[in-house]
N, C-alpha and C positions, 0 to 999 in steps of 0.2 A: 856731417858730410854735406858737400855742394849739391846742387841736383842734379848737376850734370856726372858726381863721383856715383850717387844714389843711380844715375841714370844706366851708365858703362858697365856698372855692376850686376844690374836686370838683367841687359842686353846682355852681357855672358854666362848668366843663367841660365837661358832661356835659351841661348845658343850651344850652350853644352850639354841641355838636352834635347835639342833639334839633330844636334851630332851625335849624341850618344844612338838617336833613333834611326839615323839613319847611316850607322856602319851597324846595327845591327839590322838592319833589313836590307844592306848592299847585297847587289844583283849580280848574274852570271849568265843571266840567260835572259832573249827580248821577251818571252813571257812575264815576266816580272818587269822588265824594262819598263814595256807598253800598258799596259792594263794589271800589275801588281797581283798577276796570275791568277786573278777572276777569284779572287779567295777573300775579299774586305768585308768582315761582317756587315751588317746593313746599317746601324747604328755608326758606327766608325766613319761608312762610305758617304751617312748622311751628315755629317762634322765636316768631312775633310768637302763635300760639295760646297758646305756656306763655309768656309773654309776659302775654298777656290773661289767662289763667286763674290764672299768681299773682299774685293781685291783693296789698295790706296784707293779705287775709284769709292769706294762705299766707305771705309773707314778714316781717312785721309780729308776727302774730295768735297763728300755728297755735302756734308754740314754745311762746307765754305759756298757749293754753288748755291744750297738752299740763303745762307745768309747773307749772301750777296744778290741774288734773284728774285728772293721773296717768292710770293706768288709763283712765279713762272717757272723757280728750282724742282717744284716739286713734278716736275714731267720726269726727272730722274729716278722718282718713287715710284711713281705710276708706270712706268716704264720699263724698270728693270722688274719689277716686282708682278707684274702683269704675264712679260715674260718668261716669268721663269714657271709659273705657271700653266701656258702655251705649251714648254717646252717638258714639262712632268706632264702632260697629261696627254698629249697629242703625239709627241715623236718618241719620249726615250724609249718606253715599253717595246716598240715596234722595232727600234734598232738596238736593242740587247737580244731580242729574239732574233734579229739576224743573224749576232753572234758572230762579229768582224774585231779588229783590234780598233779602226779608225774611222772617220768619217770616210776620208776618202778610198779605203778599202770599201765599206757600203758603196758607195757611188761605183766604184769599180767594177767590182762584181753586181751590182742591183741592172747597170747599163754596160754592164759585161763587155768590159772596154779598159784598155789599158791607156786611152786618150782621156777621156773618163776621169779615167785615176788620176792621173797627173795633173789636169785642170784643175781636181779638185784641192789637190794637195800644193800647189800655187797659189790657191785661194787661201788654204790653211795657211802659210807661210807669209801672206800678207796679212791677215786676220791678226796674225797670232803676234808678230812683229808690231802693228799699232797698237795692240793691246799691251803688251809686254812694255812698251816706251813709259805709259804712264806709271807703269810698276817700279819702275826703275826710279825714275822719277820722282814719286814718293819715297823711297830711300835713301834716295840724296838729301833730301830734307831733312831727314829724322837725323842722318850722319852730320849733314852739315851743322846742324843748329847744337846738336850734341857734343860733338867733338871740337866746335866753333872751326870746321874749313868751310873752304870754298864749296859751294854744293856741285862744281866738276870733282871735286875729290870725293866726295860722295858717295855719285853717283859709281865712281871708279871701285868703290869700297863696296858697295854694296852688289856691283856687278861680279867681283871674286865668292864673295859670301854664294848667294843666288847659283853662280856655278858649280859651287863645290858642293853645295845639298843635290843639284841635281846631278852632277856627274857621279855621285856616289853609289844614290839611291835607286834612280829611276824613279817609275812609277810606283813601285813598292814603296821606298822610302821617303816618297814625298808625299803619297796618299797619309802615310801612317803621321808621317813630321805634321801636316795638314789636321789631323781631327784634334791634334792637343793643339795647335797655333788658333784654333778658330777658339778654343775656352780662353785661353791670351788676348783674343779678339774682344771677344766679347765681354769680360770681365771689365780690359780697359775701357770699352766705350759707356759701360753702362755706370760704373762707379764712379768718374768726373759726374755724369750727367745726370743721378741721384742728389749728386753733391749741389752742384751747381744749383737743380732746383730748388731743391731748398732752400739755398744762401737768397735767390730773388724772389721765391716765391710763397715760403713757408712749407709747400705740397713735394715731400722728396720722390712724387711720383710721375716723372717727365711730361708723359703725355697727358694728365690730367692737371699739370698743372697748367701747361700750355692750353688746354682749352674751357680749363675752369678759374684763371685768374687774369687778373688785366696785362700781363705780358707783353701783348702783343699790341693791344692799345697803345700802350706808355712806349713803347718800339716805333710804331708808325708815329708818333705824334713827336718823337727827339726825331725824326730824321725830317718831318714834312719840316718842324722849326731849323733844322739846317741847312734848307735845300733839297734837298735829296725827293724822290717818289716816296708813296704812302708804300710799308712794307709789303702787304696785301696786295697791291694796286695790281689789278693782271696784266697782263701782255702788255709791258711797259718794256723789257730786256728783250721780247722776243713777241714777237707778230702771233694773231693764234692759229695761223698757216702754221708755223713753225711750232708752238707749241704739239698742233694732234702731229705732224712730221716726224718731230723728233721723236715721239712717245712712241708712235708706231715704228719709229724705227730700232728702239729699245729693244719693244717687245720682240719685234720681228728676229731681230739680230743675236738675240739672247738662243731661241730655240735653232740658230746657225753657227753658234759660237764649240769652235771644235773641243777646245781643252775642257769645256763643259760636259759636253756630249760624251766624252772618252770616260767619264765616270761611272756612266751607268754599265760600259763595258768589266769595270772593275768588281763587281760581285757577282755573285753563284748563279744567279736566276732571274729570269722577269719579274717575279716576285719581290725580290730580292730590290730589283730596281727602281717597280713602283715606290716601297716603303721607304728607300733610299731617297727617293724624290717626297714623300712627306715629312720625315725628318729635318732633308735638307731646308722645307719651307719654314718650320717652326723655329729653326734655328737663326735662319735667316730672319724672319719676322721682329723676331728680339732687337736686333738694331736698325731695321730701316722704320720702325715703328717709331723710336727714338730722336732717329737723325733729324726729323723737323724743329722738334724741341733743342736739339742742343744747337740747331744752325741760328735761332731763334735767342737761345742764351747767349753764345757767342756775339753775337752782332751787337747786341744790347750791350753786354759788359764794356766790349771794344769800342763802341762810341762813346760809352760815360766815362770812359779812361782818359781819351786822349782828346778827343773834339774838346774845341775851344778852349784849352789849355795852353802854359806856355809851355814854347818846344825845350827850350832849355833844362825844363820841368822833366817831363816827360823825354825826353831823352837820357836821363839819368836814373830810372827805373832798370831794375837790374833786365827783366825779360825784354826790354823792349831793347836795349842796349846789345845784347844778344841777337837775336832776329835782326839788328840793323846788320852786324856782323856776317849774314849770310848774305844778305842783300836784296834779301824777299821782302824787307820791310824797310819803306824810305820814305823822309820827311821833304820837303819842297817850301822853303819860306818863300811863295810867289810874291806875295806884298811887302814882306821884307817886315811885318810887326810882330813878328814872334811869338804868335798864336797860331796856332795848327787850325788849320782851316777842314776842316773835314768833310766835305760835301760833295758833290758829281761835277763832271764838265772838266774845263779848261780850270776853272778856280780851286779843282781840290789837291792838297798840301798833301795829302795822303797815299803813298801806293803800297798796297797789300797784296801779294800773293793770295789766290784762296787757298791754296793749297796748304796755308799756316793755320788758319782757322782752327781746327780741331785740335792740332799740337800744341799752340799755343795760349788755349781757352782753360784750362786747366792754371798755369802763370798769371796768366790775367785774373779768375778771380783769386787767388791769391791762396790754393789749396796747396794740401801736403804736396813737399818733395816727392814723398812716393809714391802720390797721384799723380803727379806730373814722372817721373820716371813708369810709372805705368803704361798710360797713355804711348810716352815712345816706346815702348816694346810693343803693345798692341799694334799700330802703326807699321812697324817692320814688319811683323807677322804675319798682317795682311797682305802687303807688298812682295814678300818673301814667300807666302803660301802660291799666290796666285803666278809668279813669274816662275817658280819652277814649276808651275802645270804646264804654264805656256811651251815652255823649253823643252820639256817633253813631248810636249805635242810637234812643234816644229821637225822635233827632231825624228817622231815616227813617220812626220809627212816625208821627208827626204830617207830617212833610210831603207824605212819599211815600203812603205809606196811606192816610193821612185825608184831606189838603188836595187832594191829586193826584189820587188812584185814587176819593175817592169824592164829591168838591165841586167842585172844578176840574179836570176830565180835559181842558182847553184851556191852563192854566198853562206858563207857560214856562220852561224851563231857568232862569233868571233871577230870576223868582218863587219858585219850588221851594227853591232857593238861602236866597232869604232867607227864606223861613218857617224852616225848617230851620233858619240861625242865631239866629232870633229864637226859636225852644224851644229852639235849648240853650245859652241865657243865663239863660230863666227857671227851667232845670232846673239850671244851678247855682245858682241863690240856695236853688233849694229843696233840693238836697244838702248846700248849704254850712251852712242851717239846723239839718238833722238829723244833719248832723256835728258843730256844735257841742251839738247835745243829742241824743247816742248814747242809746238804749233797750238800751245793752250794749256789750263788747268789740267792735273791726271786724268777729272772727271770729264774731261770737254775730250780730251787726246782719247780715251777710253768709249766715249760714244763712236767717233768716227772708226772703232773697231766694231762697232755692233752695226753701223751701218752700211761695213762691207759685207759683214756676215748674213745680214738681211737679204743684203744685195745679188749673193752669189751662192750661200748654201741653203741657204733656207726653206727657199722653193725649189731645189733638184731634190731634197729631202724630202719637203711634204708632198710631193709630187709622185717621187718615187714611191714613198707607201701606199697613197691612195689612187693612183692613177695606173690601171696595169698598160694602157697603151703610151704612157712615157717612154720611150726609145733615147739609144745614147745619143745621137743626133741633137734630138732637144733636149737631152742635157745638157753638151759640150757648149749648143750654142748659148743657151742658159745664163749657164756660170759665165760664159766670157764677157757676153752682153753687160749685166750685171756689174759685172766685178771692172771691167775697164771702163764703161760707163760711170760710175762711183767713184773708182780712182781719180781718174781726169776732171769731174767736178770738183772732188775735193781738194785738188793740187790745184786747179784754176782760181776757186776760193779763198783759197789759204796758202795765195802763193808767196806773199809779202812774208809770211812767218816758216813757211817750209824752204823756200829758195830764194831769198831775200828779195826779192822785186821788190822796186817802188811803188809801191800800192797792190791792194789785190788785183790781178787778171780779171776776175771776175765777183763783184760784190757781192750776188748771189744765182741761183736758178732760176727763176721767174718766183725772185721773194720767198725762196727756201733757201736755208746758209749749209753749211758742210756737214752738218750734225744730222741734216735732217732727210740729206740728199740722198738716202741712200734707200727710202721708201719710191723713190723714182726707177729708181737700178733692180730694185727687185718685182717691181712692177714689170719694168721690160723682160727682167731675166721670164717671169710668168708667162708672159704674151710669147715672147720668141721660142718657148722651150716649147709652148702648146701648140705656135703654129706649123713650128718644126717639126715636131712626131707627130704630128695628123698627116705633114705630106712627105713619110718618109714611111721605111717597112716598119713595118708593129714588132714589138721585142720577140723574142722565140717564147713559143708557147711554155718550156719549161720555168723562162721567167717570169712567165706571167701565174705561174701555179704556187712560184716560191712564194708572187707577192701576196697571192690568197692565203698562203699557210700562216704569212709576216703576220695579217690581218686578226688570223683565226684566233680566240681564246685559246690561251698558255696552259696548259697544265702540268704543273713543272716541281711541284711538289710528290715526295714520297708515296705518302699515303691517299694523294690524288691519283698517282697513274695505276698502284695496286686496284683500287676503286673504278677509277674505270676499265679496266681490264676484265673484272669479276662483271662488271654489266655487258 
């Protein structure tokens, strides 16, 4: 069988039990819609988290920007992984004990405000819509390159899929489709990348072998002989303004990010939520511990393959011949002597999507069909996990929040229902659109979702728990500050590729680029939201008592509250 028949065949494996799972946990009611009726084991809820959290941007993305970045990718390690950390240790605990369905229900009722609520779920709906792009996005790839279309058709294909697990399931059955897709995940990333090291290095142990063999020597020293910067070399792609900017705004964005956040809502207990947040990190750890080494592998194979070769040559390899097909991967005889020039600047012959990296490293070194069929299922999975969290979430921000809690608080279970599915049909069209016209790599379109969420919830969040005189005033002004703040740099920036202008509006922020802009936004949103509820009335005393209970030690176990009872 081909690889691409080995591949179709996965893919409806895997999609037949994504389906099977999720007509057996279809929904009836927005309890299960939203938070999959607060009943996910903790093991399960901690799957389906790194699950949700590696989206295309981690599994797809991260490789390509580390092996195109070198040095400077790894702010995406540091960054996401930093916060998510932030975000288990500092907020979830405190907003499970609130015991809301959504971020912006918290906001709502914490600033006891139905302006509140709706600012925040705005917020959600932009967050959740740039993060959603890049998911999409990675689907199109795996479709295009698999099916050999166009990666609009793709993108098109994968946006049906994507809605029909969520319009099935909800939250129920996407949590549950989510804990088996992340073992899908992770299987695929780590069995290429076993592989892989061994084939270059002897050590089939990624991370050790990356930093116990010459790897990375023999890497930097083919690309200094090409042209190209030392792979190592730091702040060559990105300024180290930019590097601590963007990292902080990872972190930051990460512990803002709603379809995250709505997980910890998904089981029994603060308990429950903490372990859910340990699980979720060990599970996670498994591939972003990896992803250096396989961006590392990659980069090396892909230059000894085709640099200074001739193109005729190397155009006639079955993968590369493939990839040319989608269009992510294209040759340029500048000189006209039919040597693939492979270097940086105006002279290089080469354009790669990074986004191929991961999918196609597997081809390149020359492994089983059914590690390369692998690979693309993992890929989907990822993609596919995290864009029906999104969807979900989008869609409790308009039905629950907006249409529910602040237009119809008489609306029926029924009603509810179908608003909800009728926004997230129009939030895929509009995904599907800025997937087919990415303003960057999944992984670059996916940061500028963490740095609206830095920008705009992060601090009404942490603010809200540990601040009892936050007032909704300085929330409202907060979020807005932030969040249009953010927007408008980032549209100024990146206007050339979001609204085709002639050049960027604006090159950068004073030498911060869009990725990173949004550690500014949330800076202001901090300053405006503190200066605002210092001169405005202080919250009503009974919310200031809720947020000390928020604070207080859980006791949320059975045989805890009998115990303290008896004392």
């Amino acid at each position: 069988m081909s690889v691409e028949a080995i591949t179709i065949t996965m893919v409806i494996i895997t999609f037949g039990i994504y389906t099977g799972i999720g007509w057996w946990s279809r929904v009836r009611d927005t309890s299960n819609f939203y938070v999959a009726g607060q009943n996910v084991p903790t093991v399960a809820n901690g799957a389906a988290i790194a699950a949700d959290w590696m989206s295309a941007a981690s599994f797809i993305s991260m490789a390509g920007l580390v092996a195109f970045l070198g040095f400077d990718g790894t702010i995406y390690l540091m960054g996401w992984t930093g916060g998510y950390v932030l975000l288990a240790l500092l907020l979830a605990p405190y907003l499970r004990k609130f015991g809301k369905f959504t971020v912006p229900d918290f906001i709502g009722d914490r600033f006891y405000s139905s302006s509140a609520r709706a600012v925040a779920a705005i917020a959600t709906i932009f967050i959740s819509l740039t993060y959603i792009s890049g998911q999409m996005r990675g689907v199109g790839i795996v479709f295009s390159r698999y099916l050999q279309v166009d990666i609009i058709v793709g993108v098109l294909i994968g946006m049906a899929i994507v809605g029909f697990f969520a319009l099935l399931g909800g939250m129920k059955g996407v949590t549950w489709t989510q804990a088996i897709q992340y073992f899908v995940i992770i299987i695929a990333f780590l069995i290429p990348a076993f592989a892989i090291s061994y084939q270059l290095t002897g050590n089939p142990v990624p991370q050790l072998a990356l930093t116990g063999s010459d790897i990375i020597a023999r890497l930097g020293q083919i690309q200094v002989d090409l042209g190209m910067t030392e792979y190592m070399a730091p702040f060559t792609d990105l300024s180290l303004i930019n590097v601590f900017m963007i990292t902080l705004a990872l972190m930051a964005g990460t512990a803002g990010l709603p379809h995250v956040i709505v997980r910890f809502y998904t089981v029994k207990s603060v308990r429950s939520a903490r372990w859910s947040a340990v699980w979720a990190i060990v599970f996670i750890a498994l591939l972003y511990l990896t992803a250096p080494a396989v961006g590392a592998f990659a980069k090396y194979n892909l230059i000894d393959t085709i640099a200074d070769k001739p193109l005729k040559e190397v155009q006639e390899i079955d993968w590369v011949n493939k990839w040319e097909t989608t269009g992510l991967l294209q040759f340029d005889d500048i000189n006209g002597d039919g040597i693939i020039n492979f270097t940086e600047g105006e002279n290089n012959e080469v354009s790669i999507d990074g986004d191929i990296i991961v999918l196609s490293t597997p081809e390149v070194a020359n492994l089983a069909p059914f590690i390369i069929a692998l690979v693309a299922a993992g890929g989907l999975a990822a993609a596919l996990s995290t864009a029906s969290g999104l969807l979900i979430t989008m869609t409790s921000a308009v039905s629950h929040d907006i249409y529910y809690r602040i237009f119809n608080k008489q609306a029926s279970e029924k009603q509810r229902l179908r608003v909800g599915r009728i926004t997230l049909l129009i939030a895929l069209l509009i995904a599907a659109y800025v997937g087919i016209n990415p303003p960057g790599f999944a992984g670059e379109v996916v940061a500028l979702a963490f740095g609206l969420g830095a920008a705009s919830l992060f601090p009404v969040i942490l603010l809200g728990i540990f601040d009892k005189r936050m007032n909704k005033e300085g929330a409202i002004a907060g979020i807005l500050t932030g969040l249009i703040f953010t927007l408008v740099m980032i549209g100024l920036i990146l206007s050339e590729s979001i609204f085709g202008t002639d050049g960027a509006i604006l090159q950068s922020f004073f030498g911060i680029n869009a990725q990173g802009v949004g550690v500014i936004g949330m800076l202001l949103n901090f300053i405006v939201g503190f200066i605002v509820s210092r001169n405005t009335e202080a919250p009503p005393l009974e919310i200031q008592q809720l947020i000390e209970n928020v604070r207080a030690p859980e006791v949320d176990d059975e045989s805890e509250i009998a115990a303290s009872k008896e004392e």
